[in-house]
C-alpha positions in Angstrom: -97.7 -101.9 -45.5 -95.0 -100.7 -46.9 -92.0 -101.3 -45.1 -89.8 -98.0 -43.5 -87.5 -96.2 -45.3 -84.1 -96.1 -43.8 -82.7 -92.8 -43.6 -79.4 -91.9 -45.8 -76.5 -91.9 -44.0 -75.0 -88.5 -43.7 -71.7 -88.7 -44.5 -68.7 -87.4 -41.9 -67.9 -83.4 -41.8 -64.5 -83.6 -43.4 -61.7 -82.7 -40.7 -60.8 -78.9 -41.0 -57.2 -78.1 -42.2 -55.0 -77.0 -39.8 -54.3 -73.2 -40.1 -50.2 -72.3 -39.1 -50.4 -69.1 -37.2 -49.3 -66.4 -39.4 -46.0 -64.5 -37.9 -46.9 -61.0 -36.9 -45.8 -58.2 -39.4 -42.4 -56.5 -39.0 -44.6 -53.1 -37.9 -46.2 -54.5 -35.7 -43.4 -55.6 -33.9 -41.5 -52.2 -33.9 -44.6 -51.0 -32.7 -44.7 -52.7 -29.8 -41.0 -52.8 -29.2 -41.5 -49.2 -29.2 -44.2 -48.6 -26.8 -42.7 -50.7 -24.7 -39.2 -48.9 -24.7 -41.0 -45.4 -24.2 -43.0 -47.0 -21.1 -39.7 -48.6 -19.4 -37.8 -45.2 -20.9 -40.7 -43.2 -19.1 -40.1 -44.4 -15.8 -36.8 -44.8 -15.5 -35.9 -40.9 -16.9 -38.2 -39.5 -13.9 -36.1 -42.1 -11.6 -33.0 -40.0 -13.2 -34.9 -36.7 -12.7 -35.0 -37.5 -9.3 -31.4 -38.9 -9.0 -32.4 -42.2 -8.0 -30.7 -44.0 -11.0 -28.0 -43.4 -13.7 -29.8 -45.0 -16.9 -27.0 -42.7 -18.8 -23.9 -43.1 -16.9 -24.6 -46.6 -17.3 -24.9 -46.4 -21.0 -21.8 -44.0 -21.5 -23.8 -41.3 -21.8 -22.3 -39.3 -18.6 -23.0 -35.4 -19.0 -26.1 -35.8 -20.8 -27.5 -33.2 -18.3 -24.4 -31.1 -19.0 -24.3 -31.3 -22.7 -28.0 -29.6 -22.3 -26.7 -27.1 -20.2 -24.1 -26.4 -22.8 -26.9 -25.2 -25.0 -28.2 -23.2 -22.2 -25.0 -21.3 -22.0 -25.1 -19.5 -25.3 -27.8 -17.5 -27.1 -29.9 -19.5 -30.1 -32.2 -18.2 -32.2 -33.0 -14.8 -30.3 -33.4 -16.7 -26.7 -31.0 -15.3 -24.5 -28.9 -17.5 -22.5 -30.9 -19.3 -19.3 -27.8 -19.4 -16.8 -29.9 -20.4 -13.7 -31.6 -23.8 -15.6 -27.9 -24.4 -17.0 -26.8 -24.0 -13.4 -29.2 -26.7 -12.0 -28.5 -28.9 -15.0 -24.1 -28.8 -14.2 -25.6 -30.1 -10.6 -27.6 -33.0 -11.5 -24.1 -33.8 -13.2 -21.8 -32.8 -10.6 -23.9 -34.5 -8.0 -23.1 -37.9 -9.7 -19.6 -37.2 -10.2 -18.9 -35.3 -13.5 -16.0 -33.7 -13.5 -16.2 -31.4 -16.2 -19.7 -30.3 -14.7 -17.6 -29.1 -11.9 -15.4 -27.2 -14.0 -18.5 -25.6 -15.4 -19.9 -24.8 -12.2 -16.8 -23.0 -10.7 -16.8 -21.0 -14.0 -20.4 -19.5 -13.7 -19.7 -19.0 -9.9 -15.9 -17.0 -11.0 -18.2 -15.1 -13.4 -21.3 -15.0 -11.5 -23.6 -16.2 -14.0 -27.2 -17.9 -12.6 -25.6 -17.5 -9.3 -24.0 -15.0 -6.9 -20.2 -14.3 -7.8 -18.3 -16.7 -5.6 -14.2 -17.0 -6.1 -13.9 -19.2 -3.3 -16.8 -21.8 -4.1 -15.1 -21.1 -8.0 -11.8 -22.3 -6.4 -14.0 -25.3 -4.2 -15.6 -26.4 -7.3 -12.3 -26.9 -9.7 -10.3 -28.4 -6.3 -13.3 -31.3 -5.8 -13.6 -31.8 -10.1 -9.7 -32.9 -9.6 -10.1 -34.9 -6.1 -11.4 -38.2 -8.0 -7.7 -38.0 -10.0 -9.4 -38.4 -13.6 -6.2 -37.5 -15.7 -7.7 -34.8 -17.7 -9.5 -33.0 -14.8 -5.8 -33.3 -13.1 -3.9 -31.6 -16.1 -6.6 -28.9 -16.9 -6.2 -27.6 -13.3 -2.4 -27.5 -13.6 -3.0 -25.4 -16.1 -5.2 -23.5 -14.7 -2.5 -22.8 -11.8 0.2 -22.1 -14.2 -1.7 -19.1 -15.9 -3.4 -18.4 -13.3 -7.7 -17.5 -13.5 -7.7 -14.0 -11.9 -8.9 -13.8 -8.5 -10.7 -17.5 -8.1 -7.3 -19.0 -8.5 -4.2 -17.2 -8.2 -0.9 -18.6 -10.1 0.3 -21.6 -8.1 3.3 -23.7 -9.7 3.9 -25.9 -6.7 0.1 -26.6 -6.7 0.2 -27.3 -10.4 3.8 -29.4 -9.9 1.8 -31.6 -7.5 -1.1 -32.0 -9.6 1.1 -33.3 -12.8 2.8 -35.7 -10.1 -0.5 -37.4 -9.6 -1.7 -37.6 -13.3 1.9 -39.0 -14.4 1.8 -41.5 -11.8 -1.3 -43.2 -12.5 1.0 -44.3 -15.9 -0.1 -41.7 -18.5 2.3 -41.5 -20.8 1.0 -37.8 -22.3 0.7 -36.5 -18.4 4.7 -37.9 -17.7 5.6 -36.0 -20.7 4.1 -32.7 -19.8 5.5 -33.0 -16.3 8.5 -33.1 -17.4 9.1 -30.4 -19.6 7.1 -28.5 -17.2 10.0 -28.6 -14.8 12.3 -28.2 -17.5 10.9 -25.1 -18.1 10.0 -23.6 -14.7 13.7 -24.4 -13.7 15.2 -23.0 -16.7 12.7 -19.3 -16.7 12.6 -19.0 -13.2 14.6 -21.0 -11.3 14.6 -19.3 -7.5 11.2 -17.3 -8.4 8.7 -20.4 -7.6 9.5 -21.8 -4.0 10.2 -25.2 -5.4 11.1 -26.2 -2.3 7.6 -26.3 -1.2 7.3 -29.7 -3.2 9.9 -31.7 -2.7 10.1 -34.5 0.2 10.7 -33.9 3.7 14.3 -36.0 3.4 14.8 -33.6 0.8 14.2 -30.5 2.0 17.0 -31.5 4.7 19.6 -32.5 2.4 19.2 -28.4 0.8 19.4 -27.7 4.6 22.6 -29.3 4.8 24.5 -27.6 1.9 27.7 -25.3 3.5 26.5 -21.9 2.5 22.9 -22.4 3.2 23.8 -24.0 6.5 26.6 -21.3 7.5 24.4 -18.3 6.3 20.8 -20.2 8.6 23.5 -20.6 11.5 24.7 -16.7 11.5 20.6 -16.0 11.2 20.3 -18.2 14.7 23.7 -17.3 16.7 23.2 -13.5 16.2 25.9 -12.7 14.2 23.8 -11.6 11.1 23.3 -8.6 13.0 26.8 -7.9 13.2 27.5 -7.6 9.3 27.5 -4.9 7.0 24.6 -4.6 4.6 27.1 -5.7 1.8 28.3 -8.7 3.7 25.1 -10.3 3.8 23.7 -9.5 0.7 27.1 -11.4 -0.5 26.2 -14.3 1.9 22.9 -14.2 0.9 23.6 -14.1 -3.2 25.9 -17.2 -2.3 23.1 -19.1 -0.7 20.7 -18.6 -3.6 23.0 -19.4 -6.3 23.9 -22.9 -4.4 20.1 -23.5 -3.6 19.2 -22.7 -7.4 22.1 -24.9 -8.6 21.2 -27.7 -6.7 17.0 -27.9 -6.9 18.0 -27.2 -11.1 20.0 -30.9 -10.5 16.7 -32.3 -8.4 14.5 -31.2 -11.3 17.1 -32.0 -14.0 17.4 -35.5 -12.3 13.1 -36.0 -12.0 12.5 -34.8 -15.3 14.6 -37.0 -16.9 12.7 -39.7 -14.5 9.8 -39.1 -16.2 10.7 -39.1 -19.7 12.3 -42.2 -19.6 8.9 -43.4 -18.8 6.7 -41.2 -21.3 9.4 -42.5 -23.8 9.2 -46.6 -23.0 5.3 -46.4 -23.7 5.5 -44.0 -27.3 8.2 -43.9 -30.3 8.3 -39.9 -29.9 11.4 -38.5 -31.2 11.2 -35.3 -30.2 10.5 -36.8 -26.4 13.1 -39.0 -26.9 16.1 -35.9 -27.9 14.4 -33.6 -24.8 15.9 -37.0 -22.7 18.7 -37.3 -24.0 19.6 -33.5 -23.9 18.3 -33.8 -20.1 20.7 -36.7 -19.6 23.8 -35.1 -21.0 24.1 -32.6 -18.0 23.8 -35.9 -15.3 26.9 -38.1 -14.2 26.7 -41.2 -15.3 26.1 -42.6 -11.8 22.7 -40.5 -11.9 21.3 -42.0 -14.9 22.4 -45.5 -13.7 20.6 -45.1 -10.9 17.4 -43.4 -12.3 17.3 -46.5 -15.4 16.9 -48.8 -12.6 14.1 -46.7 -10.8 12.6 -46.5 -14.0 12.9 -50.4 -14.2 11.5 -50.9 -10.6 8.5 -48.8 -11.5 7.6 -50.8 -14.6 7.5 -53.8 -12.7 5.6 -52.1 -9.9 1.7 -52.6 -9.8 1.3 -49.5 -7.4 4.5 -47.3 -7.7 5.2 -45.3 -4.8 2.7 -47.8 -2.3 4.1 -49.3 0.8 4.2 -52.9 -0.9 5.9 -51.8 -4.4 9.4 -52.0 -4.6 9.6 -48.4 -5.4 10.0 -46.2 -2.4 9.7 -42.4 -2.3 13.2 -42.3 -0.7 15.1 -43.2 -3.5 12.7 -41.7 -6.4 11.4 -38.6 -7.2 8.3 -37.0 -4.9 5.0 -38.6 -6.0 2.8 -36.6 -4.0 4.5 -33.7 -1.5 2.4 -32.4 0.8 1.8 -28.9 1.0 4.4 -27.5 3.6 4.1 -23.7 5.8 4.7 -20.7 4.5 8.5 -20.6 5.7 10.0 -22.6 2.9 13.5 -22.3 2.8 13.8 -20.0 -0.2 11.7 -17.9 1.7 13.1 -17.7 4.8 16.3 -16.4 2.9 14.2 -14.0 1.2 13.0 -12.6 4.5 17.0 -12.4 5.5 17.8 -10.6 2.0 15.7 -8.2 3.2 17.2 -7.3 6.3 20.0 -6.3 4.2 18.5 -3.0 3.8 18.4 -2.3 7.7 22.0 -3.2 8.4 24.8 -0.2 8.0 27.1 0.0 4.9 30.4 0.1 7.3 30.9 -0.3 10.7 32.2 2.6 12.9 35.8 3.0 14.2 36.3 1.4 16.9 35.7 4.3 19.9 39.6 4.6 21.8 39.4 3.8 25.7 38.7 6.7 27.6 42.0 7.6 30.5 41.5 5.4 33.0 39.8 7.6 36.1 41.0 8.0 39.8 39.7 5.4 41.9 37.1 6.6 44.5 37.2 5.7 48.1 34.9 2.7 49.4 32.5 4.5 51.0 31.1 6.4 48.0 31.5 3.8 45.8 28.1 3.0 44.0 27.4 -0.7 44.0 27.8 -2.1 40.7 24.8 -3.4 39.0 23.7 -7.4 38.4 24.8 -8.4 35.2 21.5 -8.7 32.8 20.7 -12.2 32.1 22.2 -12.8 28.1 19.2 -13.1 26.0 18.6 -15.4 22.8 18.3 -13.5 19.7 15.4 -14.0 18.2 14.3 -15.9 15.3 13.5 -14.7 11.6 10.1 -16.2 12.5 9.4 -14.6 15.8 10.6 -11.0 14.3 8.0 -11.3 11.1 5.8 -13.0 13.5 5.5 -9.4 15.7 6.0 -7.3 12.9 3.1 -4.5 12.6 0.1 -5.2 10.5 -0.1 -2.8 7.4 -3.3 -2.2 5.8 -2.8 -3.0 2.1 -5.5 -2.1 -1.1 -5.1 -4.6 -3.8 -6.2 -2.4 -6.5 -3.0 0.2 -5.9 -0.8 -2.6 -5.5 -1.3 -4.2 -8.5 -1.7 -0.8 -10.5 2.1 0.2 -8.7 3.1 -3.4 -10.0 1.6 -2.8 -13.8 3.5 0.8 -13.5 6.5 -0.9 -12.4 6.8 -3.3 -14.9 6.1 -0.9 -17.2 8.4 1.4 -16.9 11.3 -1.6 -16.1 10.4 -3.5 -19.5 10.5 -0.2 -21.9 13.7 0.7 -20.4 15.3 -2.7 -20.4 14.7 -2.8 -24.1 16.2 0.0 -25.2 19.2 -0.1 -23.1 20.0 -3.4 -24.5 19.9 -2.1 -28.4 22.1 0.6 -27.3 24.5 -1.8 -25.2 24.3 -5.1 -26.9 23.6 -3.8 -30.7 25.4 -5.0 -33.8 26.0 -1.4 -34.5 29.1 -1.0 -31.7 31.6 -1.6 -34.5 34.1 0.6 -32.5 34.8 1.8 -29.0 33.7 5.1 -30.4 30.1 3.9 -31.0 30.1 2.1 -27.8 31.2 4.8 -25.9 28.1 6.7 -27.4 25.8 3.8 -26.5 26.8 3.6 -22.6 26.0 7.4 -22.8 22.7 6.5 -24.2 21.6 3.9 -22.1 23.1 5.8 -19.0 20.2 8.4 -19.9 17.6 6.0 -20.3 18.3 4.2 -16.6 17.9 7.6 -15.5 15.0 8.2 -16.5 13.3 4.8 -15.1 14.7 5.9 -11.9 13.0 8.8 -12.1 10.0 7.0 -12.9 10.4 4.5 -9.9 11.3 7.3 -7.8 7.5 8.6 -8.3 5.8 6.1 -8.0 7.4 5.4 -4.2 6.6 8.9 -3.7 2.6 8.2 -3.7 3.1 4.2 -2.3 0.7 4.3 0.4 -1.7 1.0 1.4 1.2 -0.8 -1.5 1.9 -3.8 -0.5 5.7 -3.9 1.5 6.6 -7.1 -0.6 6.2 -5.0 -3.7 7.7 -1.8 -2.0 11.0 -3.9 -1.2 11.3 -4.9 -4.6 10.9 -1.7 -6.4 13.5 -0.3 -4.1 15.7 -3.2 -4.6 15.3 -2.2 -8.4 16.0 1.3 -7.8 19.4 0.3 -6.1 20.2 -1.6 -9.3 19.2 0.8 -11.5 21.7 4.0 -9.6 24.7 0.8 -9.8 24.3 0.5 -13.0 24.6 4.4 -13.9 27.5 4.5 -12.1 29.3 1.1 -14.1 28.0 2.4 -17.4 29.4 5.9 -16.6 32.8 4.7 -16.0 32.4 2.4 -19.0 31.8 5.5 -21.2 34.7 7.0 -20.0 37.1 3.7 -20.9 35.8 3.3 -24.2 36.4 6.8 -25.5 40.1 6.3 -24.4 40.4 2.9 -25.5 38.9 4.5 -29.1 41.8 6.9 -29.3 44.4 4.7 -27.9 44.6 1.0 -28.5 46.7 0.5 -25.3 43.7 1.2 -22.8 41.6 -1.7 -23.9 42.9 -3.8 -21.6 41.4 -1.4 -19.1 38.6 -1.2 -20.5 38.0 -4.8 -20.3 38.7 -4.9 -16.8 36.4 -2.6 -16.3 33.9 -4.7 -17.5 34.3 -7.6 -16.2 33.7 -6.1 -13.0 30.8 -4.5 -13.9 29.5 -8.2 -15.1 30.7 -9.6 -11.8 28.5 -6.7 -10.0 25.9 -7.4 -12.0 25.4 -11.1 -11.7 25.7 -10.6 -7.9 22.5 -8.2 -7.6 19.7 -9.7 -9.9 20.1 -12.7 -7.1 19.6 -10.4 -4.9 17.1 -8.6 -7.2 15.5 -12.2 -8.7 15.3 -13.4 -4.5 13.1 -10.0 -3.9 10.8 -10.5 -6.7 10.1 -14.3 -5.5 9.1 -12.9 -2.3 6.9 -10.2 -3.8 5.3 -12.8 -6.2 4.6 -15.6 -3.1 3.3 -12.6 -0.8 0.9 -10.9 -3.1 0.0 -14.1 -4.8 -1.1 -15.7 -2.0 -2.5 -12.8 0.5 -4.0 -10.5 -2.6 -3.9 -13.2 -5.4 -2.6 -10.4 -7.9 -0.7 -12.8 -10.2 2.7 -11.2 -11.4 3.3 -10.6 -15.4 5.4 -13.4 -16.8 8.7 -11.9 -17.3 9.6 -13.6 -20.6 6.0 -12.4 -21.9 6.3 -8.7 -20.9 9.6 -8.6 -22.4 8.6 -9.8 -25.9 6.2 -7.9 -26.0 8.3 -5.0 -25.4 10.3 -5.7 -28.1 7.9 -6.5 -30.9 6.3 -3.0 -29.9 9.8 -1.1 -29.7 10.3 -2.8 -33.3 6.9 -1.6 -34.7 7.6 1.5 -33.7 10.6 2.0 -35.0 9.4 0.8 -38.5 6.2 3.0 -38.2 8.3 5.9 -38.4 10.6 4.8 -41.0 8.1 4.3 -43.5 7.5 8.1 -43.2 11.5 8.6 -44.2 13.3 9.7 -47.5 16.5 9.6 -48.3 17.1 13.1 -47.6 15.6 12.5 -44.6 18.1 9.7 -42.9 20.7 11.8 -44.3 19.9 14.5 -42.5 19.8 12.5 -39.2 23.7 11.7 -40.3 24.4 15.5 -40.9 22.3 16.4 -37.6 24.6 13.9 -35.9 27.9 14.6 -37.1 28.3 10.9 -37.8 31.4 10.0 -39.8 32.5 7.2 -41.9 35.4 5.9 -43.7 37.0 9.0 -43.0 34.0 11.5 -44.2 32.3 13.2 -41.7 28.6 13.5 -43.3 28.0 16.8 -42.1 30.5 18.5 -44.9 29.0 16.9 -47.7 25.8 18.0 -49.8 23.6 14.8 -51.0 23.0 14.2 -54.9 20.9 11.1 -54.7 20.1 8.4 -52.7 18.4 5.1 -52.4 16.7 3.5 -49.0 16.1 -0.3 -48.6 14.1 -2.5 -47.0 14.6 -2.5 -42.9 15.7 -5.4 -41.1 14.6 -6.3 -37.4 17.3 -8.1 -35.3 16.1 -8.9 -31.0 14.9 -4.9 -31.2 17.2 -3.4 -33.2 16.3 -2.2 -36.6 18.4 -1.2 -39.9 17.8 -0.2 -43.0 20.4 -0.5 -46.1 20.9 3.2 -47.0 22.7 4.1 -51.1 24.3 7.7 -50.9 25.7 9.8 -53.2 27.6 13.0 -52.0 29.6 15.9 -53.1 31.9 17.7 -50.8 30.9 21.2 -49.6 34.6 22.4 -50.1 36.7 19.9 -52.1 33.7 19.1 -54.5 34.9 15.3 -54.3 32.3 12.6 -55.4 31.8 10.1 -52.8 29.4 7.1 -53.4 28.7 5.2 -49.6 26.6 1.8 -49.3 25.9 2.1 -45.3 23.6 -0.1 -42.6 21.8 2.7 -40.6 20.4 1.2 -37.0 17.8 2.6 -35.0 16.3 2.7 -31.8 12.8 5.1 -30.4 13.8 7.0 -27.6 11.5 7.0 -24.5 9.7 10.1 -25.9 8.9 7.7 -29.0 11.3 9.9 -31.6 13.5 8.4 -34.2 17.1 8.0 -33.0 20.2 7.1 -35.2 22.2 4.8 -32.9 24.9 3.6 -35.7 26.8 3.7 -38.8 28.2 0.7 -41.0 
């Protein structure tokens, strides 16, 4: 038997490597980085959607919403603009505190795009953009109250005053800056026409209380003896008044502006910042700009300027944040006595003599005499505008009487001062010629004025008092520049009157100066009234009057380029102008030469080469002369001078 076979041994599996897990690939992990974002992305943009979260404020992406709008606003590739999605877009914005949303949102209501046209939810919309007191939103609605945006926000410079205040004291250096050469400005263009009295502090608005003329004229308002003066009396108290209230808020704003460009300057190396200071501070005592250095060092050590806890106080500093006041500001208030000016006489009567004495009667028919009546207090300036009658008043005439107004002021004003003021009144002789000039030209805007308050119904009485205030100005003046006339053409044949003549002028300067306060005190009350009840925003003097001036100019070069020679010759012959002895219209012209013309603040000349032969003595004369010009108000050329 064969013995078993033993099985072979099978030998051991060998142990499987170890495999290393291999990383995952670079797209597969942007791939699922991905999804992931656009599921967590997913949800959280409906959260936004629904206003629930603010993924994009948090991410410094605020206006996302509005930036879309944006595109919305403005055609693209032949879509027309979706105003009502752009609309609901600025909300989702302004809901979560966009500013500039806001801004957008009173826009389309001003214009009444996607929405009904609103100016007061316009007006709302800008107001609650600036409430939060972001810097920017602050200075863009100054602005906006400086120029004014039609009827959603009427010009405002108090409002706007206020709003720089609160930018510049939150430290920004570019908002201190703008501040102050906005009051620089405002004070030194328009001085009494703003109510600035409406934003200073209530301590002082009693100190202008307090100055003598101001207190003297408010104290003949309240004792009754304003009624008692001549119309001329009180338009000279009144003048006086103005002129110390104007001086003294130009020292306020002087002393604030140079407040706050010692600030703007400590935090920037701006030179031209720094020479506006330094110009400021040259019209301050040296007392002033002590104190205001160390108000300007108490601020910079102050965490909160202007706060209860800060070493700063309002009391010694400029305002920080005046609130708004009533109506009857001071400068108003004198505005409303200026204009009883115009109800008070010229000149009292003569005193009536006593009548004779008459028998007395016997006691028995002797009527008993009457009870004294019980001495009544005159009334107040705000009780008597208080009960004055309501007038119905259409915006559209006023402001059409104020454009016409304007109009016919600001084409006037330049040519009268060509004729008064131009470089061409070499001699008394050519200035006597002028004042004749300009004399015609006042008359003719009176005419103009006289008009227009012929057809003035539903006008607004602000505006009315004005124009008539400008109609007495313009009959003064006539009469000064008649009399002028006259004292030039003697002093131009006799040496010895000039003396007069200068007299005579000064007067006229000091007669002058008195009545634009008067006149400059009306037109601040027409532009508070009208601005505020009808929101008609009154043309920038300054503006209107450039413009004026370039379009005089052009028009006087317009019709020079049409002129030969021969031509501006025969306006000397026409004239009978005369120079060096040769009077133009005896001589017969061989050849001349015209150069180019020069503009100079209206006036306009032109180098003129003549060569002429005498029409009896058959003398040569060569002349190199400066022609000036001016249009008339009929828009013909006019030869105003010779040189």
């Amino acid at each position: 038997m064969n013995p078993p076979i033993a099985p072979i041994p099978v030998p051991p599996e060998p142990p499987k490597p170890v495999v290393p897990p291999q990383p995952m690939s670079i797209k597969k992990l942007v791939l699922f980085v991905v999804v992931g974002l656009l599921f967590i992305g997913g949800i959280t943009l409906a959260a936004w959607e629904e206003g629930r979260v603010g993924l994009f404020s948090s991410f410094g992406l605020k206006g996302y919403k509005r930036r879309e709008a944006d595109g919305l606003m403005v055609a693209s590739k032949g879509k027309k603009p979706d105003y009502k999605e752009a609309f609901r877009l600025y909300q989702l914005d302004a809901e979560k505190g966009d500013g500039v949303a806001l801004r957008k949102i009173g826009e389309m209501y001003r214009d009444g795009k996607g929405v009904p046209q609103s100016y007061d939810k316009a007006r709302e919309s800008w107001v609650k953009a600036a409430a939060p007191g972001d810097v920017g939103t602050l200075l863009w609605l100054a602005d906006k109250y400086r120029t004014g945006d039609g009827r959603a926000l009427p010009v405002n410079h108090p409002e706007g005053i206020r709003l720089l205040r609160r930018a510049a004291s939150q430290g920004d250096a570019a908002a201190q800056a703008k501040l102050a050469r906005q009051l620089l400005a405002y004070v030194d263009d328009y001085q009494m026409k703003l109510d600035f009295d409406e934003v200073l502090s209530a301590r002082q608005r009693e100190e202008l209380l307090s100055l003598p003329k101001i207190a003297e004229l408010l104290k003949a308002n309240s004792d009754g003896s304003l009624e008692k003066m001549t119309s001329g009396q009180l338009n000279e108290k009144v003048a006086a008044a103005i002129a110390e209230l104007g001086q003294t808020l130009k020292e306020k704003f002087n002393w604030e502006a140079y407040f706050w460009l010692s600030l703007s300057a400590a935090s920037n190396d701006d030179a031209d910042l720094r020479a506006t200071r330094e110009g400021v501070g040259a019209k301050l005592k040296d007392k002033t700009l002590e104190r205001i250095q160390g108000l300007v060092g108490k601020w910079s050590q102050s965490d909160a300027p202007g706060n209860a806890e800060s070493p700063f106080t309002l009391d010694e500093g400029p305002v920080l944040d005046a609130p708004a006041v009533n109506k009857q500001t001071l400068s108003a208030l004198l505005q409303e006595i200026s204009a009883k000016a115009a109800k008070l006489p010229e000149s009292h009567p003569e005193p009536a003599k006593p009548a004779a004495a008459k028998p007395a009667e016997s006691a028995t028919s002797a009527a008993p005499a009457p009870a004294p009546a019980a001495q009544q207090k005159p009334a107040s300036v705000s009780s008597v505008i208080a009960s004055m009658p309501v007038q119905s008043v259409d915006p559209e005439k006023t402001k059409k009487y104020i454009d016409s107004m304007y109009e016919a002021q600001f084409e006037m004003a330049v040519r009268r001062n060509v004729l008064v003021n131009g470089k061409h009144n070499a001699t008394y002789g050519t200035l006597a010629r002028s004042y004749a000039s300009a004399v015609f030209e006042i008359k003719l805007c009176e005419g103009k004025l006289k008009s227009l308050r012929a057809d003035s119904k539903l006008v607004h009485p602000a505006v009315l008092a004005y124009s008539d205030r400008m109609g007495q100005l313009a009959a003064g003046r006539v009469a000064y520049l008649t009399g002028l006339q006259q004292a030039a053409t003697i002093a131009d044949q006799d040496a010895s009157q000039i003396p007069g003549f200068q007299t005579k002028f000064k007067d006229f300067e000091a007669w002058s100066s008195r009545e634009l306060v008067g006149l400059d005190a009306a037109e601040a009350m027409m532009t508070k009234r009208v601005g505020d009840e009808l929101s008609i925003a009154i043309p920038d003097r300054n503006r209107r009057y450039a413009e004026a001036v370039r379009t005089h100019e052009q028009a006087v070069i317009t019709q020079l380029r049409g002129k030969s020679g021969s031509d501006l010759y025969a306006m000397l012959v026409g004239g009978k102008w005369n120079y060096g002895g040769w009077t133009f219209e005896f001589g017969e012209l061989r050849e001349s030469r015209v150069g180019r013309p020069v503009v100079t603040d209206g006036e306009v000349s032109v180098p003129l080469s003549l060569a002429v032969v005498g029409s009896l003595s058959r003398s040569n004369r060569t002349f190199d002369l400066t022609l000036y010009f001016t249009v008339s108000s009929r828009g013909t050329l006019r030869l105003i001078g010779v040189k």
